[in-house]
C-alpha positions, 0 to 999 in steps of 0.5 A: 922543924928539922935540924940539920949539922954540918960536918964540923959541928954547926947545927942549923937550927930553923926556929932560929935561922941564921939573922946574921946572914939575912936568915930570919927565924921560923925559915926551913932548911929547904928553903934557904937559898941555894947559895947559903953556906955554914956561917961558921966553916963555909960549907955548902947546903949540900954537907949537911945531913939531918941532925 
């Protein structure tokens, strides 16, 4: 599955997920929810680009 970056350096990876946000692993970037955000600078989905 693709990583993606947020602009301040966060790589969302989808093997791992974001479990301290109720992410669990093995889920896509697609397919987190539309109100997810960048655990570590807040930015929205719509920042990230393909890593």
């Amino acid at each position: 599955m693709q990583k993606w970056e947020c602009p301040c350096g966060y790589v969302y990876d989808p093997a791992e997920g974001d479990p301290d946000h109720g992410i669990k692993p093995g889920t896509s970037f697609e397919d987190l929810p539309d109100d997810w955000c960048c655990p570590v600078c807040g930015a929205s989905k719509d920042a990230f680009s393909q890593a």
